[in-house]
BALO-641342 format. One record per residue (C-alpha): residue in one letter; y, z, x. Coordinates in nm, 4 decimals. Layout:
<nodes>
<node rest="A" y="Y" z="Z" x="X"/>
...
</nodes>
This chain:
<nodes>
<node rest="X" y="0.7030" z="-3.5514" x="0.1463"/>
<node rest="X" y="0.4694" z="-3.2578" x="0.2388"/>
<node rest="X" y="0.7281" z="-3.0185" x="0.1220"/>
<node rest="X" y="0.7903" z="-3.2137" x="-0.2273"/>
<node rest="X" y="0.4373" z="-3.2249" x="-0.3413"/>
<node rest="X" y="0.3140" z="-2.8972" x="-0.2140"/>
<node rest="X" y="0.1888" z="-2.6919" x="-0.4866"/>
<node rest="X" y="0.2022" z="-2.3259" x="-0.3323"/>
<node rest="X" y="0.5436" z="-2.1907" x="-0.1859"/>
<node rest="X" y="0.5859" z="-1.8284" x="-0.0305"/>
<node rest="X" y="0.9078" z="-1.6867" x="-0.0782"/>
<node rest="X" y="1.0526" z="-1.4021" x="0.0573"/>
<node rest="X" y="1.0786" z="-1.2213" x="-0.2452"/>
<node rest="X" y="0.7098" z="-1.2454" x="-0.3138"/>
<node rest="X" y="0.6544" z="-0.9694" x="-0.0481"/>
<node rest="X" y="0.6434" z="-0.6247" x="-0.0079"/>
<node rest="X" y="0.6538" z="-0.4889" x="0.3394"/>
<node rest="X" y="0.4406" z="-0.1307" x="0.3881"/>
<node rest="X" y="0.6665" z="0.0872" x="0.6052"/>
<node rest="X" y="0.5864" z="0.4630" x="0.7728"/>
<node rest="X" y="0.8277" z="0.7397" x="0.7749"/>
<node rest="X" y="0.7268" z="1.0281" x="1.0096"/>
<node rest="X" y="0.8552" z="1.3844" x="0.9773"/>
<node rest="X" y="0.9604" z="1.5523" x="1.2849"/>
<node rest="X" y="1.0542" z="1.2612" x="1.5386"/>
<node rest="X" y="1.4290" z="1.1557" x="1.6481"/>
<node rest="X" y="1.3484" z="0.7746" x="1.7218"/>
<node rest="X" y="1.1009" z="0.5472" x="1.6178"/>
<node rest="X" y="0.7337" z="0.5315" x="1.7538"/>
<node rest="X" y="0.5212" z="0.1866" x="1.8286"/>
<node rest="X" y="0.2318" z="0.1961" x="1.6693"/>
<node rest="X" y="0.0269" z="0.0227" x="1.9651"/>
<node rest="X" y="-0.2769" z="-0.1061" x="1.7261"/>
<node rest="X" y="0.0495" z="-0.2665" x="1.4780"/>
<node rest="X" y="0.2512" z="-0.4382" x="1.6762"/>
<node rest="X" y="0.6277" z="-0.4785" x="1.6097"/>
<node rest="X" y="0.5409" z="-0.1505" x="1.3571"/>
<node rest="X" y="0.6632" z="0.1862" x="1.4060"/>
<node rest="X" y="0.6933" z="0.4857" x="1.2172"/>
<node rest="X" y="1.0601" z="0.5310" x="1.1304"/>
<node rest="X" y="1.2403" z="0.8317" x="1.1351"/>
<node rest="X" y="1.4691" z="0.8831" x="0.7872"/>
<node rest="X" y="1.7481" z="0.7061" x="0.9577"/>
<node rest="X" y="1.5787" z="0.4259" x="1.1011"/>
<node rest="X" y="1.3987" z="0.3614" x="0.7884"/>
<node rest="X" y="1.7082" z="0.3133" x="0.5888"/>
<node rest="X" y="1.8452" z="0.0521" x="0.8408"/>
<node rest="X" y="1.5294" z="-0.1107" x="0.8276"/>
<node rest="X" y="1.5168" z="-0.1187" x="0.3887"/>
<node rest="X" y="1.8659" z="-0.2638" x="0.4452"/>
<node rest="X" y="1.8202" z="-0.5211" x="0.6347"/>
<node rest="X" y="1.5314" z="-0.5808" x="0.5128"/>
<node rest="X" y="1.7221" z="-0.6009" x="0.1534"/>
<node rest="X" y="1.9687" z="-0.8228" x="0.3029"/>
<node rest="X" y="1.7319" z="-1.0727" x="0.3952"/>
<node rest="X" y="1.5810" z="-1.1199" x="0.1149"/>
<node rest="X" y="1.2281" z="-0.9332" x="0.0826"/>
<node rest="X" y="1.1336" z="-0.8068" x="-0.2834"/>
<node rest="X" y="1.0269" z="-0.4567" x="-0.2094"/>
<node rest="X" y="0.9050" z="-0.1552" x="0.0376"/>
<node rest="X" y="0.5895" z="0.0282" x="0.0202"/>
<node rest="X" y="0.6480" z="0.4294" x="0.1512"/>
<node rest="X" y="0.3931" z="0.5762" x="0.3155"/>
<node rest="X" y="0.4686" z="0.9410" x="0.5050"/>
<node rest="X" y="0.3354" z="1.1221" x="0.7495"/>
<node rest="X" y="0.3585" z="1.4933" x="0.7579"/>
<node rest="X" y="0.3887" z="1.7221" x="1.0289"/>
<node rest="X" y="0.1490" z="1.9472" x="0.9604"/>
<node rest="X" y="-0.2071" z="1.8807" x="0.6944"/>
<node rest="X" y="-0.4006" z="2.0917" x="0.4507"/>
<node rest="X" y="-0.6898" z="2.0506" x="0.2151"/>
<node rest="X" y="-0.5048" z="1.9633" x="-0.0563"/>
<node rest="X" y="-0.2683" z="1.7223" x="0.0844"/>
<node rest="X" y="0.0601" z="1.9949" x="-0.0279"/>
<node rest="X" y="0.3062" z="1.7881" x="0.1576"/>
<node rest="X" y="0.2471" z="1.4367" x="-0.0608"/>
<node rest="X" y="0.3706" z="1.6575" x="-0.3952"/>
<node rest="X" y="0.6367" z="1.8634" x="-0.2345"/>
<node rest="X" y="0.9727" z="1.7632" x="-0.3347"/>
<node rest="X" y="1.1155" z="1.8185" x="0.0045"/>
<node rest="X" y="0.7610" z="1.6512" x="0.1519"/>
<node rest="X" y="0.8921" z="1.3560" x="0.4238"/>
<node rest="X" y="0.8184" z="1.0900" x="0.1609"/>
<node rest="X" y="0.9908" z="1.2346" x="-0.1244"/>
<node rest="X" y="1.2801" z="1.3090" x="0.0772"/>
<node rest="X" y="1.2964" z="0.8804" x="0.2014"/>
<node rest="X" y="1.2416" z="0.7715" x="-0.0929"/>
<node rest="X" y="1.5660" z="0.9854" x="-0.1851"/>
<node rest="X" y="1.7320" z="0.8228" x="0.1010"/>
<node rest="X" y="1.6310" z="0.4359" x="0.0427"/>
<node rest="X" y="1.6861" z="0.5012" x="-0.3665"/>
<node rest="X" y="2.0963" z="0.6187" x="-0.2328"/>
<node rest="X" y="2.0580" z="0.3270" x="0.0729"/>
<node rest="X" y="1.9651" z="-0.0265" x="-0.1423"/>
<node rest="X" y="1.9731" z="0.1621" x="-0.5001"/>
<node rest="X" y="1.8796" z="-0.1050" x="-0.7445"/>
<node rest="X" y="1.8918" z="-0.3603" x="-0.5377"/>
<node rest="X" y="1.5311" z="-0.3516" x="-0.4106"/>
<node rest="X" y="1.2129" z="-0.2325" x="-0.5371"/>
<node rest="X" y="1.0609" z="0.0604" x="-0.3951"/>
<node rest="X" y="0.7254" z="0.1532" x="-0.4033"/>
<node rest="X" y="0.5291" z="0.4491" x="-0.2706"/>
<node rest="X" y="0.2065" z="0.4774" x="-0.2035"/>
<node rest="X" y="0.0334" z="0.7533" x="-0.3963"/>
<node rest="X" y="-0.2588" z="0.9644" x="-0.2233"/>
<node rest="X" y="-0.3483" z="1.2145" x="-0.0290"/>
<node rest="X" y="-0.5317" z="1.0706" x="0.2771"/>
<node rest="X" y="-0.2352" z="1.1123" x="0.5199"/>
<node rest="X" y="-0.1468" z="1.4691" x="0.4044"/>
<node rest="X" y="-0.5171" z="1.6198" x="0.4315"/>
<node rest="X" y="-0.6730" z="1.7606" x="0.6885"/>
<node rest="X" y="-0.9963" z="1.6057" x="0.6426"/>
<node rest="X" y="-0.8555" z="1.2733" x="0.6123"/>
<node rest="X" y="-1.0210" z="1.1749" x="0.2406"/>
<node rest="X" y="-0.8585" z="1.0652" x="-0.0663"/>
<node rest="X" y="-0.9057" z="1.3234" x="-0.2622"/>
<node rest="X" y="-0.9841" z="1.7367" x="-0.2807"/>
<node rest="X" y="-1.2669" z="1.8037" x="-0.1598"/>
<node rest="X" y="-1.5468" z="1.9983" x="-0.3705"/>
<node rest="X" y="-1.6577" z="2.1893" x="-0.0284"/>
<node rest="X" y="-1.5823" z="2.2410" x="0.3118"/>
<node rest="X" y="-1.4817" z="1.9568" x="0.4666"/>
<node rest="X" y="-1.7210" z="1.7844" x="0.7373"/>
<node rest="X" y="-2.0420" z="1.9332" x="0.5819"/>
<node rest="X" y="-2.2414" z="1.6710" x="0.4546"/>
<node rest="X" y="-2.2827" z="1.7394" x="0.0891"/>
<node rest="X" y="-1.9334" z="1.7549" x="0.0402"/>
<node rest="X" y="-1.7742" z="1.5157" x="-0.1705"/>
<node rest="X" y="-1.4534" z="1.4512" x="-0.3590"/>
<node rest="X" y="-1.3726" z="1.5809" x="-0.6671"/>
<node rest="X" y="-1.2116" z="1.3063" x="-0.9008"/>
<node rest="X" y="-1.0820" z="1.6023" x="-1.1628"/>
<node rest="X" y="-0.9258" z="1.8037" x="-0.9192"/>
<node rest="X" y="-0.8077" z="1.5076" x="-0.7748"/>
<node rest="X" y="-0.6182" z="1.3453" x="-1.0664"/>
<node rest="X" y="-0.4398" z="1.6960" x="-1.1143"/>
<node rest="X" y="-0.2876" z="1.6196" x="-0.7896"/>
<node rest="X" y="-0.2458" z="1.2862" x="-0.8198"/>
<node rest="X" y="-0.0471" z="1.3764" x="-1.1494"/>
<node rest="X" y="0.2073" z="1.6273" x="-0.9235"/>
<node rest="X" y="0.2792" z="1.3253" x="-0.6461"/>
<node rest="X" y="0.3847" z="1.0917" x="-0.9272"/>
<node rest="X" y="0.6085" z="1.3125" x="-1.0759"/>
<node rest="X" y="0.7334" z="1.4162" x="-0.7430"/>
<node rest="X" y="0.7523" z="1.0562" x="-0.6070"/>
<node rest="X" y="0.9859" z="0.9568" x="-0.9282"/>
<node rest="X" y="1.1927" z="1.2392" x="-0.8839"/>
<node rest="X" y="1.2865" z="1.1268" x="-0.6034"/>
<node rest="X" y="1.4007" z="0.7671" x="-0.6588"/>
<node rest="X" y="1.0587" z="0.5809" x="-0.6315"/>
<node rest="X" y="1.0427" z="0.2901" x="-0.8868"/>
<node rest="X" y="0.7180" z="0.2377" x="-0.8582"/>
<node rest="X" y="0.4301" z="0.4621" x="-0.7683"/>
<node rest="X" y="0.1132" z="0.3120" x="-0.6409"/>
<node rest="X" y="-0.2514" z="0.4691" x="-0.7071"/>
<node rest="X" y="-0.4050" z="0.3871" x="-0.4117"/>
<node rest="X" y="-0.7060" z="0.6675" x="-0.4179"/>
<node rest="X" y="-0.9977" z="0.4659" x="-0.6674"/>
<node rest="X" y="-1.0383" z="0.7962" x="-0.8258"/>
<node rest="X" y="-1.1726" z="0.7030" x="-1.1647"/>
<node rest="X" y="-0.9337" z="0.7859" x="-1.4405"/>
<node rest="X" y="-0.6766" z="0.7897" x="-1.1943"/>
<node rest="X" y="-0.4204" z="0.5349" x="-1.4061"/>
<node rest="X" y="-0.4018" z="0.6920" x="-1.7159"/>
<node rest="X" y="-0.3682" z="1.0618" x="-1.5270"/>
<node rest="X" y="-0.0896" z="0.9540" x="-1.3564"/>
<node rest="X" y="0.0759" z="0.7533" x="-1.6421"/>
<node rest="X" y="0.0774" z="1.1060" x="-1.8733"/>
<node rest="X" y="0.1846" z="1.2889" x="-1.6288"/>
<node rest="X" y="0.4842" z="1.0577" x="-1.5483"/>
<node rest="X" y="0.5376" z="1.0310" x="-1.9256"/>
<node rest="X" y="0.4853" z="1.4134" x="-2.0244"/>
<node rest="X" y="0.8180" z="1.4493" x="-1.6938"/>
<node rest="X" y="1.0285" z="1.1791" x="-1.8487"/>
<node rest="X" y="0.9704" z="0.9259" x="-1.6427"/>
<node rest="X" y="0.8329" z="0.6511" x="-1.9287"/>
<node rest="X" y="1.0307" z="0.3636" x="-1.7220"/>
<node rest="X" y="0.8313" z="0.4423" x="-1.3791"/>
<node rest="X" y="0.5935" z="0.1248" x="-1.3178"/>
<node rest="X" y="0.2270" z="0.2133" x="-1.1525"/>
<node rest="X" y="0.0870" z="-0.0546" x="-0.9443"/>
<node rest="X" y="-0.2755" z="0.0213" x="-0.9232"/>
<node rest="X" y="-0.4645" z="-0.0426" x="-0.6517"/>
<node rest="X" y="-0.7312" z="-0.1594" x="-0.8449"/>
<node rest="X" y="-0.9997" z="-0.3307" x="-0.6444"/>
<node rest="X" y="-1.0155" z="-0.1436" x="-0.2971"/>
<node rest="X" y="-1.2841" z="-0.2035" x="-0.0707"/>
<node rest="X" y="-1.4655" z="0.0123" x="0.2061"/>
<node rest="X" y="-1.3392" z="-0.2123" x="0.4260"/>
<node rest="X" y="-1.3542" z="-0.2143" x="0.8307"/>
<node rest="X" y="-1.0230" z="-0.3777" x="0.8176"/>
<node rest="X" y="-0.8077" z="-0.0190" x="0.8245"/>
<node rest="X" y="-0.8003" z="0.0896" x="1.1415"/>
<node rest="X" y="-0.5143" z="0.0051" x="1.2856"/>
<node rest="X" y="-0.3098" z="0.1608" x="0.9592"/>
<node rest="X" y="-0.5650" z="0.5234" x="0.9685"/>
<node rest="X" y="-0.3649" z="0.4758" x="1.3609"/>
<node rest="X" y="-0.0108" z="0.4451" x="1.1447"/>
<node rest="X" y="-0.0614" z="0.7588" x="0.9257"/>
<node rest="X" y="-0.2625" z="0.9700" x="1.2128"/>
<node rest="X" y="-0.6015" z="0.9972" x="0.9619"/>
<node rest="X" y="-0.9161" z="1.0100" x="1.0416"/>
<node rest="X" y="-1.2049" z="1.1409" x="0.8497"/>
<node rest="X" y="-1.3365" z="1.4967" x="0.9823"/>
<node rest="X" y="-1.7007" z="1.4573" x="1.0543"/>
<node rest="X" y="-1.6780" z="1.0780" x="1.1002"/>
<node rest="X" y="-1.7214" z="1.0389" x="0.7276"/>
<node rest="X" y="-1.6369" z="0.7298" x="0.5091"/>
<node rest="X" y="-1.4756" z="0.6637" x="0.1675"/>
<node rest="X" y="-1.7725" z="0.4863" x="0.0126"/>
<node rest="X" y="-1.8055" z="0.7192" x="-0.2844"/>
<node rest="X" y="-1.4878" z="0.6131" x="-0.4255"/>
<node rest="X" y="-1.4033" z="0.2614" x="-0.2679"/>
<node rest="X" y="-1.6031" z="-0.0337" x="-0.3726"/>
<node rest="X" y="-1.8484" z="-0.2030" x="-0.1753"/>
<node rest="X" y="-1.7537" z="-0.5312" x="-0.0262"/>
<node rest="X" y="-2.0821" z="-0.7138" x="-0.1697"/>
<node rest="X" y="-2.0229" z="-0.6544" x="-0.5470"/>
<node rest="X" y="-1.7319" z="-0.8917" x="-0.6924"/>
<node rest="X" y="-1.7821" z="-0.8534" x="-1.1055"/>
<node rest="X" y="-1.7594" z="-0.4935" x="-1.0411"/>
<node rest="X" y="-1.3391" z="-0.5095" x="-0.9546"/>
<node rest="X" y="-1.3091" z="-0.6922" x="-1.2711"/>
<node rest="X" y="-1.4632" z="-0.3645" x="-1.4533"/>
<node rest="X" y="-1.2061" z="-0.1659" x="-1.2075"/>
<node rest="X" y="-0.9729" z="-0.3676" x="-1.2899"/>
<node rest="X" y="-0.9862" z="-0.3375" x="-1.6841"/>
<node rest="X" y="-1.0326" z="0.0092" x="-1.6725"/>
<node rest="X" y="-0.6948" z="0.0302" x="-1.5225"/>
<node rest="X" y="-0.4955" z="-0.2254" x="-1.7646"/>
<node rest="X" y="-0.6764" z="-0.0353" x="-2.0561"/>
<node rest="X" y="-0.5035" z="0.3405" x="-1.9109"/>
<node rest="X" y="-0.1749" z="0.2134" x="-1.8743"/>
<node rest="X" y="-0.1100" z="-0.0119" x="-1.5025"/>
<node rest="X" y="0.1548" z="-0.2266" x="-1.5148"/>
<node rest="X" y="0.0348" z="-0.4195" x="-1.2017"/>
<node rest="X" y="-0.2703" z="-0.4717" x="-1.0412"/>
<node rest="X" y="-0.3708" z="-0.5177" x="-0.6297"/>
<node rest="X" y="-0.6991" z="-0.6406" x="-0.4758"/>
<node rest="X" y="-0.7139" z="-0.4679" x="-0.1174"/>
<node rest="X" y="-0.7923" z="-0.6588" x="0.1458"/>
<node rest="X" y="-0.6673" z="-1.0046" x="0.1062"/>
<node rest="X" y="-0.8377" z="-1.2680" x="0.2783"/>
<node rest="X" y="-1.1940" z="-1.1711" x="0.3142"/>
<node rest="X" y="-1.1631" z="-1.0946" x="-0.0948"/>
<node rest="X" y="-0.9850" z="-1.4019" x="-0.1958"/>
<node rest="X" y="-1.2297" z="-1.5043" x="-0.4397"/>
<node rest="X" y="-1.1961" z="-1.1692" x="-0.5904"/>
<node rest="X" y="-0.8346" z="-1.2486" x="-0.6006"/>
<node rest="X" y="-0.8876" z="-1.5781" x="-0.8087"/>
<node rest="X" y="-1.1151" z="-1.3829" x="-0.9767"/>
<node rest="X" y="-0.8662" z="-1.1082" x="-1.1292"/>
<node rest="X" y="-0.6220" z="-1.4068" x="-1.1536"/>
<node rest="X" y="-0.8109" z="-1.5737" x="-1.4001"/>
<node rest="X" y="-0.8873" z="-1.2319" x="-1.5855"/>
<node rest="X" y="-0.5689" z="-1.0814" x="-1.6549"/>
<node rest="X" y="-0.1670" z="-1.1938" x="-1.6505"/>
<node rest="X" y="-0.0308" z="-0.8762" x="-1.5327"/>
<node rest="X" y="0.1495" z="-0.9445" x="-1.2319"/>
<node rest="X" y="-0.1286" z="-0.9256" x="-0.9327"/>
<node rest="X" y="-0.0743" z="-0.8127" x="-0.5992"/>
<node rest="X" y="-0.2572" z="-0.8544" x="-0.2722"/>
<node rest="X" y="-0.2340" z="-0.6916" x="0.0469"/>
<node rest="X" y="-0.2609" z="-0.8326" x="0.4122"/>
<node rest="X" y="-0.3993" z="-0.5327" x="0.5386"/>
<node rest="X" y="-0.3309" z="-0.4133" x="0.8854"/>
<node rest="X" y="-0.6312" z="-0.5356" x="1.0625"/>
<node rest="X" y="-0.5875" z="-0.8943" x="0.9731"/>
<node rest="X" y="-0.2403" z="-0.8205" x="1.0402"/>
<node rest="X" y="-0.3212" z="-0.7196" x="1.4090"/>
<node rest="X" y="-0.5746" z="-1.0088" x="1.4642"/>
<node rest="X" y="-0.3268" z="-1.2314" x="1.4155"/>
<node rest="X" y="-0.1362" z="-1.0343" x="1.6582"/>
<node rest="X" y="-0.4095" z="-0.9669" x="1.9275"/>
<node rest="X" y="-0.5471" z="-1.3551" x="1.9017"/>
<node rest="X" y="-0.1942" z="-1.4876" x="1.9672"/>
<node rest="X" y="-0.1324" z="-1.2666" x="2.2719"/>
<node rest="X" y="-0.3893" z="-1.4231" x="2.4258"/>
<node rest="X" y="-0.2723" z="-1.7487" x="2.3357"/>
<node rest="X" y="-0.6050" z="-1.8414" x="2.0926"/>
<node rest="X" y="-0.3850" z="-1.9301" x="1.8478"/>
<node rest="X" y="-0.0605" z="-2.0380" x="1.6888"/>
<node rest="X" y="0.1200" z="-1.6867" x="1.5244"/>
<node rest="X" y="0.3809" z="-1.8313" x="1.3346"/>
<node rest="X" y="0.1152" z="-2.1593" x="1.2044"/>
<node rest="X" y="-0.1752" z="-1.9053" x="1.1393"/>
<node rest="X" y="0.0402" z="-1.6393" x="0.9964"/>
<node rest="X" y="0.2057" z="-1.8616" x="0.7130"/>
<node rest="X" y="-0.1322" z="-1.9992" x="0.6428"/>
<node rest="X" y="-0.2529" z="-1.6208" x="0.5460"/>
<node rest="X" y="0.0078" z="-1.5900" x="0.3248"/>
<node rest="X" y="0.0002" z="-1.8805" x="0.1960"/>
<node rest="X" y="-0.3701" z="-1.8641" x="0.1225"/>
<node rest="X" y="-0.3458" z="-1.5062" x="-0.0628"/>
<node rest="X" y="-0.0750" z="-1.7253" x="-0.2901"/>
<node rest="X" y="-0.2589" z="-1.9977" x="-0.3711"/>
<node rest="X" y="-0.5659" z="-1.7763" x="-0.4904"/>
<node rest="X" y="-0.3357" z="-1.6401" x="-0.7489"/>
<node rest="X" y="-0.1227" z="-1.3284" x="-0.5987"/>
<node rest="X" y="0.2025" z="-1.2970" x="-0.7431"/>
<node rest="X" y="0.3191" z="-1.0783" x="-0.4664"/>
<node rest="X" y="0.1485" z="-0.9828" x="-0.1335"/>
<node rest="X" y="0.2078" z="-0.6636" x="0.0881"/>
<node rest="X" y="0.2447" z="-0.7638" x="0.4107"/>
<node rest="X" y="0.3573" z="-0.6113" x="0.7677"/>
<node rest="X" y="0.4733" z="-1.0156" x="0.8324"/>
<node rest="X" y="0.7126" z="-0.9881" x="0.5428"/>
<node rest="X" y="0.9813" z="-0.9395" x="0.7982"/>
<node rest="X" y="0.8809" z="-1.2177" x="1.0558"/>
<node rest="X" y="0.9012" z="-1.4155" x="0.7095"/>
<node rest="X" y="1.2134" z="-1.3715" x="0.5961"/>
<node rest="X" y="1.3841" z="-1.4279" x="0.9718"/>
<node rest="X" y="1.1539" z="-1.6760" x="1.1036"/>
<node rest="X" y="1.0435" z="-1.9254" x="0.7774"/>
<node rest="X" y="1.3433" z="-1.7954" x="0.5463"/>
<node rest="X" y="1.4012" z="-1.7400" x="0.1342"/>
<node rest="X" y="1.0081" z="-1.9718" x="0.0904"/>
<node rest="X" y="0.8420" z="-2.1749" x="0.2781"/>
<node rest="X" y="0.9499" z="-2.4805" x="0.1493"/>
</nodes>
């Protein structure tokens, strides 16, 4: 009777599952702060897309880490760059058959671990990023990430401007059918650690991202974010994290009918994780509630590291 009347259902294909490809390594590593994560090498990552394909989960979410880092983040725009070259791999792997996504920024490819380029040397307090200089690159990665088989590129800097940059660059390259999924409403948030220990960044001088990510006490101001983002050209929008910002979810639900994304973000991934461990709480109970949560404040799809447990454990929904 429960399952007849309930009004929110998960399904698989509501999810996209964030994955890390790592240049240089010849067999997965753990990421000890993500359990059941890794960072896949090309080969593994393709196994992992197909099955992951074959079970049912709507999409992937390609982020790369480099073996070496400069100020500009090079590696995110070169076409032979570890994340270009996967996304070649999973686009000849699954082909049409699932969406892929890549992330889109340069946090993981600098050596100063910010968003952006920086407008002086990195560490020194006055320094800052540069949003123009920024979008310039932001503009190459796009084009670079479509190149190489990437359906959808994903914004994920909150560089102002940074939607309609990316959508004339994509056009001005040919690549008018590319969707962006803007990560619209991004918040400082102390809920990233665990993925900063996924992509090896951290922030030289023990910085934060403050300047350009919104602060978690002001909720109209995503809707402004938001807008700005519809009116330059997104094709979806994402409110990042989830569950402390569901309201902002319903919020952007109510505002806009583009298709709205959410993601779980790795540390209330890991609390899960870390809380059932130590046998505080029920994983597979708690872990459906989350997502089931995120859906019933209005997100039509929700990046998740669970999306796998999902799809083997609860199956196509959770109905």
């Amino acid at each position: 009777m429960r399952r007849l009347v309930a009004q929110t259902t998960v399904h698989a294909s509501d999810l996209i599952a964030p994955l890390f490809v790592r240049e240089g390594i010849d067999a997965p590593v753990p990421i000890n702060s993500l359990p059941g994560v890794v960072q896949h090498t090309r080969d593994s990552l393709r196994a992992e897309v197909s099955q992951l394909a074959g079970l049912g989960v709507g999409a992937v979410m390609l982020f790369g880490v480099p073996a070496t880092k400069d100020a500009t983040g090079s590696g995110a725009f070169d076409p032979d760059g570890i994340a270009q070259l996967a996304l070649s791999d999973l686009r000849a792997e699954v082909g049409d058959d699932m969406v892929i996504m890549a992330d889109l920024c340069v946090d993981e490819y600098t050596d100063h671990g910010h968003c952006g380029i920086l407008d002086g040397p990195a560490g020194h307090p006055s320094t800052s990023v540069d949003n123009d200089a920024t979008l310039e690159v932001y503009g190459r990665i796009a084009v670079a990430q479509a190149d190489a088989g990437a359906h959808v590129v994903a914004p994920s800097g909150m560089m102002d401007g940074q939607v309609g940059a990316i959508r004339a660059a994509l056009d001005a390259a040919g690549h008018t059918g590319t969707a962006i999924l803007a990560y619209s409403a991004k918040y400082a948030s102390g809920l990233y650690g665990p993925f900063r220990d996924a992509v090896d960044c951290q922030i030289v001088g023990g910085g934060d991202r403050k300047a350009y990510q919104q602060d978690w006490s002001n909720a109209r101001e995503a809707l402004v974010e938001v807008q700005a983002d519809i009116d330059q050209g997104a094709d979806m929008v994402m409110v990042k994290p989830a569950l402390a910002y569901l309201d902002i979810v319903s919020a952007v639900r109510a505002a806009t009918n583009l298709p709205l994304a959410a993601y779980h973000v790795s540390g209330e991934y890991s609390m899960i994780k870390a809380a059932a461990a130590n046998g505080w709480i029920d994983h597979d109970v708690v872990a459906l509630e989350h997502l089931t949560a995120i859906k019933r404040a209005g997100a039509d799809v929700i990046l998740t590291y669970l999306a796998r447990w999902f799809a083997e454990t609860i199956g196509p929904a959770s109905r």
